[in-house]
KOLNUVO-198224 format. One line per field, with one value per residue (C-alpha): residue in three letters; residue number from 1; x negated, y, z. Coordinates in steps of 0.5 Angstrom, whole numbers. Example, Ala and Ser with C-alpha at 12.3 -4.5 7.8 and 13.67 -1.06 7.14 Angstrom:
2
residu: [ALA | SER]
num: [1 | 2]
x: [-25 | -27]
y: [-9 | -2]
z: [16 | 14]
This chain:
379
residu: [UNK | UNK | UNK | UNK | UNK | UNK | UNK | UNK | UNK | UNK | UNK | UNK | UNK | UNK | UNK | UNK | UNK | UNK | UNK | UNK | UNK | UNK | UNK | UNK | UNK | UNK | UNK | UNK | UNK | UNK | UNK | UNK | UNK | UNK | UNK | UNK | UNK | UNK | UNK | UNK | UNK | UNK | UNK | UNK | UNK | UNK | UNK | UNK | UNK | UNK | UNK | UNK | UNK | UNK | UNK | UNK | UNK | UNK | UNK | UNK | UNK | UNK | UNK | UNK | UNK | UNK | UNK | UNK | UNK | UNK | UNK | UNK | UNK | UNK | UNK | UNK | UNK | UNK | UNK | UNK | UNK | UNK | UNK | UNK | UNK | UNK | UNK | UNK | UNK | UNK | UNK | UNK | UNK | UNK | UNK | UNK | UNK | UNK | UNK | UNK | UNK | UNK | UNK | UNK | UNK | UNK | UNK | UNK | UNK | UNK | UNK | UNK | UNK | UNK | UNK | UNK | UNK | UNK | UNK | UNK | UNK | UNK | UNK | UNK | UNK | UNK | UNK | UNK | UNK | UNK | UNK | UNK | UNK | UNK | UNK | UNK | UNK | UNK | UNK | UNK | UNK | UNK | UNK | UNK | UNK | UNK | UNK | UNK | UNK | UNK | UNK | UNK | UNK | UNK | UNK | UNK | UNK | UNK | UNK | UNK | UNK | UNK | UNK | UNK | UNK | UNK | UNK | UNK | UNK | UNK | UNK | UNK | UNK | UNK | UNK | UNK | UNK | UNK | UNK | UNK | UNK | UNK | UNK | UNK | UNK | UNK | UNK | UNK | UNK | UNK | UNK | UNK | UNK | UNK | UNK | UNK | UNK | UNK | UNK | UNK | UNK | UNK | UNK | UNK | UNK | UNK | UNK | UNK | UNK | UNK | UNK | UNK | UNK | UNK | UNK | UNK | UNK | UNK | UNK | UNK | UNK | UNK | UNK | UNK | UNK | UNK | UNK | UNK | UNK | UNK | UNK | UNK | UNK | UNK | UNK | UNK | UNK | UNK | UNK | UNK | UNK | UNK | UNK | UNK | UNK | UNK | UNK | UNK | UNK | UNK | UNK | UNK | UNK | UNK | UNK | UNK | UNK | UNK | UNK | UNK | UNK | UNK | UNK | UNK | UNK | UNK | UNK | UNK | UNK | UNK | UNK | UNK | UNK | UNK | UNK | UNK | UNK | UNK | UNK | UNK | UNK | UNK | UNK | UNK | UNK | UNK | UNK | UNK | UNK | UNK | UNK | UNK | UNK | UNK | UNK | UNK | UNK | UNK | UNK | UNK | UNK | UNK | UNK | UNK | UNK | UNK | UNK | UNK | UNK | UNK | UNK | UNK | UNK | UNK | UNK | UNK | UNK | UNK | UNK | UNK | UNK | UNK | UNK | UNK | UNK | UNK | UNK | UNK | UNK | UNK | UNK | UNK | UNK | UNK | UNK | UNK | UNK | UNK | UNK | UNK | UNK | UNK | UNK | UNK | UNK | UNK | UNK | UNK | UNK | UNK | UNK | UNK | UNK | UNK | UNK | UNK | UNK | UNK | UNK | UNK | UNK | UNK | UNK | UNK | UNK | UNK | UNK | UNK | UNK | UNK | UNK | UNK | UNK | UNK | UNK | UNK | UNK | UNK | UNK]
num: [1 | 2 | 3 | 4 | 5 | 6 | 7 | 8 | 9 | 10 | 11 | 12 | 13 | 14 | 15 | 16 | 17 | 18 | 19 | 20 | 21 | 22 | 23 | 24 | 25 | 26 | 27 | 28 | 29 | 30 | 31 | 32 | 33 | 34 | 35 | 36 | 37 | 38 | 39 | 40 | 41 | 42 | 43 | 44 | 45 | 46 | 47 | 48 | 49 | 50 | 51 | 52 | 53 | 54 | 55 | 56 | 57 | 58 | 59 | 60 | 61 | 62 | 63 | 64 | 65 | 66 | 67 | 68 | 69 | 70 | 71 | 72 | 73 | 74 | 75 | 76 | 77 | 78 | 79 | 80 | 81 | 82 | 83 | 84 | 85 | 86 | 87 | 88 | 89 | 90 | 91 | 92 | 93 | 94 | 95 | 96 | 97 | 98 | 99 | 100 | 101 | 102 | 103 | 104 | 105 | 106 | 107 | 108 | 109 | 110 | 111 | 112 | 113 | 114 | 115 | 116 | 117 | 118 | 119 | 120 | 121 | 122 | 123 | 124 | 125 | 126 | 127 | 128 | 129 | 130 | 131 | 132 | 133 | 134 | 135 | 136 | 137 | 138 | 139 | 140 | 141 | 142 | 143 | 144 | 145 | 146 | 147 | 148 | 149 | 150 | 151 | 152 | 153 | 154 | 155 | 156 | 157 | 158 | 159 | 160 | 161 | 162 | 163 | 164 | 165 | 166 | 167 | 168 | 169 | 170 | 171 | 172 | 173 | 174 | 175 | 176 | 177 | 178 | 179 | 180 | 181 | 182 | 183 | 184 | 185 | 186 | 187 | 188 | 189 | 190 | 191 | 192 | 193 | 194 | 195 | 196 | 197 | 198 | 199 | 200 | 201 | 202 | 203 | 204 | 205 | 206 | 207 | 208 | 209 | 210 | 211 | 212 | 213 | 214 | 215 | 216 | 217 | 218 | 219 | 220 | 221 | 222 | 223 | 224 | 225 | 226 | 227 | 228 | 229 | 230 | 231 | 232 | 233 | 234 | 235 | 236 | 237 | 238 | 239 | 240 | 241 | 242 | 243 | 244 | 245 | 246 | 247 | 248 | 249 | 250 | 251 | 252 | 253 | 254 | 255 | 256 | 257 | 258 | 259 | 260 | 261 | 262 | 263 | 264 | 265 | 266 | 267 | 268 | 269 | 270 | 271 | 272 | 273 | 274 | 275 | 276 | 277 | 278 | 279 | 280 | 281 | 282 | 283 | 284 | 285 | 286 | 287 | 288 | 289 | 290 | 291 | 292 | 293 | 294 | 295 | 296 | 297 | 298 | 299 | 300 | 301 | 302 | 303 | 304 | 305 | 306 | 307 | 308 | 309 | 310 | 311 | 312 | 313 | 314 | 315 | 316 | 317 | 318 | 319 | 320 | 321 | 322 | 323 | 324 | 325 | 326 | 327 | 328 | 329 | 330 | 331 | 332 | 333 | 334 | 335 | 336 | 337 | 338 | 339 | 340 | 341 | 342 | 343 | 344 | 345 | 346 | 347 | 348 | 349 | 350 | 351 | 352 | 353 | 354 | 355 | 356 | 357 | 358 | 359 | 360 | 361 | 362 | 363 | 364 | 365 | 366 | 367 | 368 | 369 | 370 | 371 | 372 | 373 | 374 | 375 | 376 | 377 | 378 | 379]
x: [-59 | -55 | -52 | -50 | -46 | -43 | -40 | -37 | -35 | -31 | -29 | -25 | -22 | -19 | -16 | -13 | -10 | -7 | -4 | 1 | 2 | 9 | 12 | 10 | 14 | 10 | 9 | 13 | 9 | 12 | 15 | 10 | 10 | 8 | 3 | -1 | -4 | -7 | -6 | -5 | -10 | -14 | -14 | -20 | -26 | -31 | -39 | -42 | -50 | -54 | -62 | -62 | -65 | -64 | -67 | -66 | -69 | -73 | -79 | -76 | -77 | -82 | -89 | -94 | -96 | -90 | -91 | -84 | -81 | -86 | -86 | -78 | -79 | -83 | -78 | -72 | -76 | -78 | -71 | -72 | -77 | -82 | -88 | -91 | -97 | -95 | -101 | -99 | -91 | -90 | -85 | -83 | -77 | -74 | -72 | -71 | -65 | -60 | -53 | -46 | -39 | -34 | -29 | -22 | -17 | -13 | -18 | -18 | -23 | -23 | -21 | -26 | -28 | -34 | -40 | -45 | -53 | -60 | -66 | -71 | -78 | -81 | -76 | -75 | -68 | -63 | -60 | -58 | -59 | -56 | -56 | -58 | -53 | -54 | -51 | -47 | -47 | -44 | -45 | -46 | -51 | -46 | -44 | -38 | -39 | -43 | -45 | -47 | -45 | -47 | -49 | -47 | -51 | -48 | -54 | -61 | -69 | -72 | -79 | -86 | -92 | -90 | -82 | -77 | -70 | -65 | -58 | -55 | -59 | -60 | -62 | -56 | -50 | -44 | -42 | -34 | -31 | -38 | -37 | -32 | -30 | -32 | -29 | -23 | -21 | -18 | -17 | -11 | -3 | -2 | 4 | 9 | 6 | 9 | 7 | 3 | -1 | -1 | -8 | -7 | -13 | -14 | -10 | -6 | 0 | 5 | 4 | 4 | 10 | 14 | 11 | 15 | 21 | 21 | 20 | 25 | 30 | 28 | 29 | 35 | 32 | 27 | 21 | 15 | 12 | 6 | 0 | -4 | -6 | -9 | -5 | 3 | 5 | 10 | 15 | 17 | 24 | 26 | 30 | 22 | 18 | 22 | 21 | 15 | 13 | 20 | 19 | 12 | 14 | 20 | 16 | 11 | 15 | 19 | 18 | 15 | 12 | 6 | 3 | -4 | -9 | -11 | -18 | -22 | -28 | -33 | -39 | -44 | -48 | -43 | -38 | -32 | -27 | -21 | -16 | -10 | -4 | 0 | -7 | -5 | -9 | -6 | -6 | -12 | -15 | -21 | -25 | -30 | -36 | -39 | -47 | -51 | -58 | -63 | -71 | -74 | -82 | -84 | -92 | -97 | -104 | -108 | -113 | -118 | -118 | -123 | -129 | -134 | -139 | -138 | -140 | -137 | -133 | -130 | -124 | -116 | -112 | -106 | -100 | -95 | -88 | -83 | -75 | -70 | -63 | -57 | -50 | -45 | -38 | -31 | -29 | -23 | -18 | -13 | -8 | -6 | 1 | 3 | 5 | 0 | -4 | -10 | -7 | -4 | -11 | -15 | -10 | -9 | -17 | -17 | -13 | -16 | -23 | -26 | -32 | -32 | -39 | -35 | -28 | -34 | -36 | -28 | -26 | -32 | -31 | -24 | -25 | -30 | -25 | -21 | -15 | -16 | -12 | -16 | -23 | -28 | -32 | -38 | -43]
y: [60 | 58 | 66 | 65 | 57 | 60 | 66 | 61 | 56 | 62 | 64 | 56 | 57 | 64 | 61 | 55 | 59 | 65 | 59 | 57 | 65 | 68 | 75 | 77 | 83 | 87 | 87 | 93 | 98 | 97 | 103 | 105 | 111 | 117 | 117 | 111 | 115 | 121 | 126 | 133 | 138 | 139 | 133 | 130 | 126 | 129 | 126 | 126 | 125 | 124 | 121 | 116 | 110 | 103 | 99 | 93 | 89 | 82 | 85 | 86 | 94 | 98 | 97 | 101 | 105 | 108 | 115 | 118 | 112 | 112 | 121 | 119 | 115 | 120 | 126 | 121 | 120 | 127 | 128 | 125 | 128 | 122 | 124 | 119 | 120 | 117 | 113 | 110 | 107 | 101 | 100 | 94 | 93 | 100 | 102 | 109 | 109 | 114 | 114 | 116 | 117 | 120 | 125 | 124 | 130 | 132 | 129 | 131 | 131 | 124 | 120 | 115 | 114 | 107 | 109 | 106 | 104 | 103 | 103 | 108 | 105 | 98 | 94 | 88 | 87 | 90 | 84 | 85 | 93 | 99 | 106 | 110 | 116 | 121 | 127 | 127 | 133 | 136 | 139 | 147 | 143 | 143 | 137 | 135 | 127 | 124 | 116 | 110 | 103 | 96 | 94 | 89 | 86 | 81 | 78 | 76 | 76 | 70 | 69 | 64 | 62 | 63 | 61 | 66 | 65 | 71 | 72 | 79 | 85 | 85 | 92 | 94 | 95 | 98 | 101 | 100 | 106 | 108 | 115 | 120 | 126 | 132 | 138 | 137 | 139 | 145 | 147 | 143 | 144 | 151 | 152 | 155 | 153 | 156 | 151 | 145 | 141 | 134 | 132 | 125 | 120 | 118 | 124 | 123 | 127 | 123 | 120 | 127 | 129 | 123 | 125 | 131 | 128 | 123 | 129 | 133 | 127 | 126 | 132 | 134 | 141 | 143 | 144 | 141 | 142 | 139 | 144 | 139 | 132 | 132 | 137 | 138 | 144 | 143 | 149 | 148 | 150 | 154 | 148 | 144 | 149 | 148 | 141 | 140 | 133 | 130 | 134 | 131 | 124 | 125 | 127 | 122 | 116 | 118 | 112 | 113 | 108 | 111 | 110 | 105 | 106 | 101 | 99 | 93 | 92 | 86 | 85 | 81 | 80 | 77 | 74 | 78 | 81 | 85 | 88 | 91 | 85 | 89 | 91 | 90 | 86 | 87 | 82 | 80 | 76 | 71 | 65 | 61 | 55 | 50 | 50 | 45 | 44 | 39 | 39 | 33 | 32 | 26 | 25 | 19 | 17 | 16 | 11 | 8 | 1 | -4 | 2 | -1 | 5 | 10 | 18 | 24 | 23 | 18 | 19 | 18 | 24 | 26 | 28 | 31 | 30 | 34 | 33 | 38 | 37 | 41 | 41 | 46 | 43 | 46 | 53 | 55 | 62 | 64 | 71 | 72 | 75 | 80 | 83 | 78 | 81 | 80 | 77 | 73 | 70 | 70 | 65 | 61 | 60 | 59 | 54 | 49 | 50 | 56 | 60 | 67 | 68 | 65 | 70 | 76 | 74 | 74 | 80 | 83 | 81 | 83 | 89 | 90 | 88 | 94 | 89 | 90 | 97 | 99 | 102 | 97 | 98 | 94 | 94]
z: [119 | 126 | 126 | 119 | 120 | 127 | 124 | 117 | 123 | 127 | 120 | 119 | 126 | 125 | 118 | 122 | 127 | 123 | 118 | 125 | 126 | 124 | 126 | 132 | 136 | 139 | 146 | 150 | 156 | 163 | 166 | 172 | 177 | 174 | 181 | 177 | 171 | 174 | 180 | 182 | 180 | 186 | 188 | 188 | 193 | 194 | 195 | 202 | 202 | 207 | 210 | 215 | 219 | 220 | 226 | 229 | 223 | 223 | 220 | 213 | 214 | 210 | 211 | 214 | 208 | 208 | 211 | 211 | 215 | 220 | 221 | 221 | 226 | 229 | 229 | 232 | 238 | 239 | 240 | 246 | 249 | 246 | 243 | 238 | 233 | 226 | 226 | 232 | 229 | 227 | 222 | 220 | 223 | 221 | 214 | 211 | 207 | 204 | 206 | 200 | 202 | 200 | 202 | 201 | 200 | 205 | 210 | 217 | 223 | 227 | 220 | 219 | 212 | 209 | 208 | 203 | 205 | 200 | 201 | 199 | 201 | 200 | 206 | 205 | 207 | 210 | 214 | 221 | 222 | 225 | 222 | 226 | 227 | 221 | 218 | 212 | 207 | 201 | 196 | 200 | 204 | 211 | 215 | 213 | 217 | 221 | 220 | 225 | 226 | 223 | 217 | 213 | 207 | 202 | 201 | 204 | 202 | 205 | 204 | 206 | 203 | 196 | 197 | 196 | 196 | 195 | 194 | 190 | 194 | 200 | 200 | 199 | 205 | 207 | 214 | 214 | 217 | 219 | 218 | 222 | 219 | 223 | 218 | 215 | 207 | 208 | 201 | 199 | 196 | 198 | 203 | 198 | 191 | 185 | 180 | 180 | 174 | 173 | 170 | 166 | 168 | 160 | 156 | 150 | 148 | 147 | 154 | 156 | 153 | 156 | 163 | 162 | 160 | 166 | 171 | 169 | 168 | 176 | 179 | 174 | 173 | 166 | 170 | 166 | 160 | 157 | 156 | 152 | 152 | 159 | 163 | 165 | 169 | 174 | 177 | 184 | 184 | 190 | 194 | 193 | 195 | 202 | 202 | 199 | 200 | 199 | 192 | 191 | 192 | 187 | 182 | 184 | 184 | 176 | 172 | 165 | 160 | 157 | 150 | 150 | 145 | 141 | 143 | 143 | 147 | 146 | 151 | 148 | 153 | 157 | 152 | 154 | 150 | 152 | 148 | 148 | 147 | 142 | 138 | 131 | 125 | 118 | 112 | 111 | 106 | 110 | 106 | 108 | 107 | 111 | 109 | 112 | 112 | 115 | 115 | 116 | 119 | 118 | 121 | 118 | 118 | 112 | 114 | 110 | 107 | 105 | 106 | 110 | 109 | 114 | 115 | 115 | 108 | 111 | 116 | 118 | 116 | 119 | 113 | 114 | 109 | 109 | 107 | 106 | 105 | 103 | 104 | 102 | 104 | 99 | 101 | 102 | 103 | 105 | 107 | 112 | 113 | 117 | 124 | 127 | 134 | 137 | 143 | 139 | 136 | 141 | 146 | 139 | 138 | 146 | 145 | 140 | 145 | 141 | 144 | 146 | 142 | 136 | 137 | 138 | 131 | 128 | 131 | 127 | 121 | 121 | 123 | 118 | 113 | 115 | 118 | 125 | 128 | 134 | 136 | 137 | 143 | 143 | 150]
């Protein structure tokens, strides 16, 4: 019943602010740099991984029973001619942890890249540790870099005789510029390349088609054509492939608007809604009532009067009366006229203090209505 007055009382407001809302213009995309909306293809990062050990904690490291941490405490010291039977290790201050970066093209040797540092055994937290230097590995199984530094952790764990006090997850920390690369991408743009692909990071035709047009009005040549929605294929004219990086920058740089696609998204859990500030809501016609109902409980003891005998026939009884109580207020409706936006509505909403459950409910009953021109996204 508390859904169905919500979603009635959303109704109300969503009438209230459309009457006040006339013609609207739709809002115009901003020109952006072609570099912004996608990259060139071949152009990626690449994932690192790599298995390491964190020392130096105030014993919030992993337990004893955890074997893996105590045979890599092992193996690390046999490093430096130190044999160390397992059993004989105490973990509590060191915790394995599993190591990830990231590649950047065109990375050379000596360039210093962040690394990121979970925990994988029952560690505490990983507060005021060092990493240990460890290889980080590709795909292919070679070492690409190598991690060692201090962790910094954006949270703590502390906890006493029951008493525990935590901030995010303290098992969670990041080296920065922890990690060297010590080889190189080799596999880049080629010295004299022929033709290049410009891959769009949200495919979509006609923003594709722009991107073209916009190329070939920076460099002054027909040199781009569009192969799909995702994909535009440049030729590298002569005098381009001498300089490559100016051509490069100034296919970058060209200036372009691209075309959004209407969507909405609703997250429940979290109450947020984002949309597009030129999504479009249609004449649409919305009615809505006000039912209020009220149940009212009321406890009395029934106790015996002017009865002197006494047994188990005889005693106080508790009654319960009940009380319900209907209201429906007057519906009323309304149309709606054209060319209004959601963000048109959501800011009028916001402005006569409407809550964000409740714009959720309105914009699912237009959609459902088959007025509001956008995929509806709800996580």
């Amino acid at each position: 019943m508390n859904s169905s007055v919500s979603l009635r009382r959303a109704a109300a407001f969503f009438v209230l602010v459309l009457a006040a809302m006339g013609g609207i213009v739709p809002a115009q995309a901003e020109p952006v740099r072609i570099k912004d909306i996608g990259r060139l293809s071949g152009w990626r990062e690449n994932a690192l991984t790599g298995y390491g050990l964190v020392t130096g904690l105030a014993g919030t490291g992993d337990s004893p029973r955890n074997k893996t941490t105590r045979q890599s405490i092992a193996n690390m010291l046999s490093r430096f001619d130190i044999s160390a039977s397992t059993d004989d290790i105490q973990s509590r201050n060191v915790a394995a942890v599993m190591i990830t970066a990231s590649l950047t093209p065109f990375a050379r040797a000596g360039d210093m890249v962040d690394v990121t540092v979970t925990s994988i055994g029952d560690a505490r937290s990983l507060v005021g540790g060092s990493l240990i230097l460890a290889p980080l590995k590709g795909v292919d199984g070679r070492v690409y870099a190598l991690a060692q530094g201090s962790v910094s952790v954006g949270g703590y764990k502390y906890d006493m005789n029951g008493t525990m006090q935590q901030k995010n997850h303290p098992t969670v920390g990041a080296v920065p510029g922890g990690a060297t690369i010590e080889v190189g991408v080799a596999d880049g743009v080629p010295d004299m390349p022929r033709k290049l692909t410009f891959v769009l990071a949200e495919p979509d035709f006609t923003t594709a088609s722009r991107v073209a047009r916009a190329i070939n009005a920076a460099i002054g040549e027909d040199i781009a054509d569009p192969r799909d929605a995702a994909g535009i294929d440049i030729r590298v004219p002569d005098r381009g492939g001498r300089r490559l990086g100016d051509f490069l920058a100034a296919v970058e740089n060209a200036q372009v608007e691209p075309d959004r696609r209407a969507k909405v998204v609703i997250n429940e859990r979290t109450g947020t809604v984002v949309a597009g500030g030129d999504v479009r809501i249609s004449r649409v016609a919305v009615s809505h009532g006000d039912l209020k109902v009220s149940i009212n409980t009321e406890q009395t003891a029934s106790q015996p009067v002017l009865v002197r005998q006494t047994g188990q026939d005889v005693r106080t009884v508790v009654v319960a009366n009940s009380r319900v109580q209907a209201e429906e207020g007057a519906e009323t409706g309304y149309i709606a006229p054209n060319n209004n936006t959601v963000a048109d509505l959501v800011k009028a909403l916001t402005r006569i203090k409407t809550n964000t459950r409740d714009i959720i409910s309105v914009l699912r009953a237009v959609k459902a209505a088959g007025a509001l021109h956008a995929e509806l996204i709800v996580q």
